[in-house]
C-alpha positions in Angstrom: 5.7 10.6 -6.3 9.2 12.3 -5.3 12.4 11.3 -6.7 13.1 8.4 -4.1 14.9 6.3 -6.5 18.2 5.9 -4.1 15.9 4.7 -1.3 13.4 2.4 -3.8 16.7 0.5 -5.1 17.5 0.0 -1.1 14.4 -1.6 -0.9 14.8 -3.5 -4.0 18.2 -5.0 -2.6 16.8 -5.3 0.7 14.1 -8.0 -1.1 16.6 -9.5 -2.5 18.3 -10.4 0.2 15.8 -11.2 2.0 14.5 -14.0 -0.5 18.2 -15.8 -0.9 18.5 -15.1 3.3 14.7 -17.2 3.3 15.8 -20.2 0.5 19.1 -20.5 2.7 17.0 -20.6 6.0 14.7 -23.4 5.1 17.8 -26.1 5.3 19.5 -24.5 8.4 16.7 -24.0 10.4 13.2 -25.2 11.1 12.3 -24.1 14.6 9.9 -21.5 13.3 8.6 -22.8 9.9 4.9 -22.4 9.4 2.4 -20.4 8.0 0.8 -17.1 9.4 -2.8 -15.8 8.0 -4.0 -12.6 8.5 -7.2 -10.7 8.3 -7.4 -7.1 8.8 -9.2 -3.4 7.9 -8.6 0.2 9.1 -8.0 3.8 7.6 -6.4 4.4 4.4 -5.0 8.1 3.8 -1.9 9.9 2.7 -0.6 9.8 6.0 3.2 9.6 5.2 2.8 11.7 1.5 0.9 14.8 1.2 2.3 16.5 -2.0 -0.3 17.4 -4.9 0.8 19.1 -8.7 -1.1 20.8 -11.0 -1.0 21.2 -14.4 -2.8 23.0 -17.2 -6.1 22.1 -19.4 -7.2 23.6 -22.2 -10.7 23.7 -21.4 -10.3 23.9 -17.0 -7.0 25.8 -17.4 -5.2 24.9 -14.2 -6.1 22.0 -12.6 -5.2 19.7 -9.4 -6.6 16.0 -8.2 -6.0 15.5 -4.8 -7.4 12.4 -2.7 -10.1 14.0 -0.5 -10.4 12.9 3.6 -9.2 9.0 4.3 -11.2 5.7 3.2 -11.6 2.0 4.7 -9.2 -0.3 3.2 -9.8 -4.1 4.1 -7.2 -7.3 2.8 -5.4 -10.0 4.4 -2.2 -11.4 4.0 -0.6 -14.5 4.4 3.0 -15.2 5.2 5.4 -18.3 5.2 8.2 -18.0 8.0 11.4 -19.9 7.1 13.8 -18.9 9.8 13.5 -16.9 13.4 14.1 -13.5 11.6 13.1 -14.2 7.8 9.6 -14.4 6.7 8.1 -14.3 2.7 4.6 -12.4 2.7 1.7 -11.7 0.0 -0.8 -9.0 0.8 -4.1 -7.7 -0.5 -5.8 -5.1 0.0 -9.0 -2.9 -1.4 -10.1 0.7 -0.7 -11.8 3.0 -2.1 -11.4 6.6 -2.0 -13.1 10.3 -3.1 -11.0 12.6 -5.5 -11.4 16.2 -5.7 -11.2 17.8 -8.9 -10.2 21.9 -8.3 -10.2 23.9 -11.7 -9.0 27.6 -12.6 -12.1 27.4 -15.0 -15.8 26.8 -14.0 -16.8 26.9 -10.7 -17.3 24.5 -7.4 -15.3 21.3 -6.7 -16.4 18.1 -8.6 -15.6 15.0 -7.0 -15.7 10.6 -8.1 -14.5 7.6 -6.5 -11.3 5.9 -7.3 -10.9 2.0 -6.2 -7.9 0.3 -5.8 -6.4 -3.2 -5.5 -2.7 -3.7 -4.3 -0.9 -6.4 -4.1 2.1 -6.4 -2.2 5.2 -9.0 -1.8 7.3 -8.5 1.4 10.0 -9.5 3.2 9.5 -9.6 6.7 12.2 -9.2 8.4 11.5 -10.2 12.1 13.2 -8.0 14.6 11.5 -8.9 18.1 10.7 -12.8 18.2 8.7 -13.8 21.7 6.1 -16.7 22.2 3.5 -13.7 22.7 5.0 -11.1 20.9 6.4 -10.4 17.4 7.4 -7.3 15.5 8.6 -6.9 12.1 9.4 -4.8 9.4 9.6 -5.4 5.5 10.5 -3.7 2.3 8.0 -4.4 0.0 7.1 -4.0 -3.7 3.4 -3.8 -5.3 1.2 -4.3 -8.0 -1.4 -1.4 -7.8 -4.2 -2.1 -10.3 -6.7 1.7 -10.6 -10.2 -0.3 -10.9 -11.7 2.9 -12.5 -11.6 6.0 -14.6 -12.3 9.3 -13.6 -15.3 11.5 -14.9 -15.6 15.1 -13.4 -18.7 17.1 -14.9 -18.5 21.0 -14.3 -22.0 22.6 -14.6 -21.2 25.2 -17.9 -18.3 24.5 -18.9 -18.0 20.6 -19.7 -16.8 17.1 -18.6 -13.2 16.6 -17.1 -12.0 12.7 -18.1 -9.0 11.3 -16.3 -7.3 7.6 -17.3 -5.5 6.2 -14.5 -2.3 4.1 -15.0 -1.8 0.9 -12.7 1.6 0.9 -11.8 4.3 -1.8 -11.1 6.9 -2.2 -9.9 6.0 0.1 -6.8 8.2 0.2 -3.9 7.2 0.5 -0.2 7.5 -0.6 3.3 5.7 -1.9 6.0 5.5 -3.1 9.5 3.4 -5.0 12.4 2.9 -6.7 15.3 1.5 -10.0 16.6 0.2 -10.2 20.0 -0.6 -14.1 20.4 -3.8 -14.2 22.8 -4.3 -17.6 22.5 -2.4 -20.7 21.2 -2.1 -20.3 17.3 -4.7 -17.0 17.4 -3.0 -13.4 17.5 -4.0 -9.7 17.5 -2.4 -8.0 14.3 -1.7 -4.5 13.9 0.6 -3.0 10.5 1.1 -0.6 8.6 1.8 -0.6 4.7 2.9 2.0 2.8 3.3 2.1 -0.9 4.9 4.8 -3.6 1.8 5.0 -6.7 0.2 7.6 -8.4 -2.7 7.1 -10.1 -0.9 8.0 -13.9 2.2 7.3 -15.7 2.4 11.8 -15.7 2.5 11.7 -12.1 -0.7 14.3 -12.4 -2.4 12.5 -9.4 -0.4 11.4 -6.8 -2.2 9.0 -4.3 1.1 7.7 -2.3 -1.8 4.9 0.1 -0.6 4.2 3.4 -3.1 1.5 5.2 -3.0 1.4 8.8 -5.1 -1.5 10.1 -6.1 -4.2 12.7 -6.8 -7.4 12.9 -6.9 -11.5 13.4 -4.0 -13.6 13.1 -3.8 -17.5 12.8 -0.5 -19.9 12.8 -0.7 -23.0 11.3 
């Protein structure tokens, strides 16, 4: 995680507006009130956040966890629109993904798994509006719950344990598109990106963005 804190208490206010903007909205305007539902998968990677640390062990001696490759993520969301350009939205999503464990001490490169669940409150924030076409963006913040451990085991030299941290508040973005095929029924593609590491020291940075596709359904 970099020091973002200027541009996580932009999103923070940007929330904030956006949820006074939506309780205002529902008595002005009711023209597009309803209820979107998505479905969706696709890749999850550090696609927007590629640093990595290391730091030392007394048995490994210096050491680095990086995520390994990219992993499916699946979820859904569903999001309540009060106004043309305002919309409230809860998201979640699952992945799982490899970790590399590197090591000054002992050989090879150990690897585990590492699931995750996130979920992520948005503001959407509506910017093109047509009867087949809608794009928005959204600052969003997350709770990101580590479902495991990690164990390395290095052949001669011993076992490498690692306690993740689930993190909240974590800050982020996001943004998608609906293309409405059909009355009601949509094409959705988005992208959400959210600021976690895996530990309150920051050892293992995992910084998910999800890039995904999927089914959409007004009511």
């Amino acid at each position: 995680m970099n020091d973002t804190k200027p541009i996580l208490t932009t999103l923070l206010l940007l929330i904030t507006m956006g949820i006074v903007s939506g309780a205002q909205a529902t008595t002005a305007q009711t023209e597009y009130d309803g209820w979107t539902g998505r479905v969706w998968a696709g890749a999850v990677g550090r696609f927007l956040e590629d640093d990595t640390t290391t730091f030392e062990d007394p048995t490994f001696g210096t050491v680095e966890l990086d995520v390994d490759g990219n992993s499916l993520g699946i979820g859904f969301d569903i999001e309540r629109r009060y106004s043309k350009l305002i919309g409230l939205d809860l998201a979640v999503g699952y992945t799982d993904m490899d970790i590399n464990f590197k090591h000054s001490v002992g050989t090879g490169v150990q690897q585990d798994t590492l699931a995750s669940l996130n979920i992520w409150f948005a503001v959407n924030f509506h910017l093109v509006n047509t009867k087949k076409f809608d794009f928005w963006i959204a600052p969003q913040i997350a709770y990101v719950a580590w479902l495991d451990d990690l164990s390395f085991y290095v052949p001669g030299t011993g076992t490498f344990d690692f306690k993740t941290d689930n993190e909240f508040p974590a800050l982020g973005f996001a943004l998608g598109a609906d293309w409405w095929v059909a009355k009601n029924w949509g094409v959705n593609a988005a992208l959400r990106f959210i600021d976690a590491d895996a530990d309150s020291n920051h050892n293992l940075p995992i910084d998910q963005t999800f890039i995904t596709v999927g089914v959409a359904r007004h009511f």
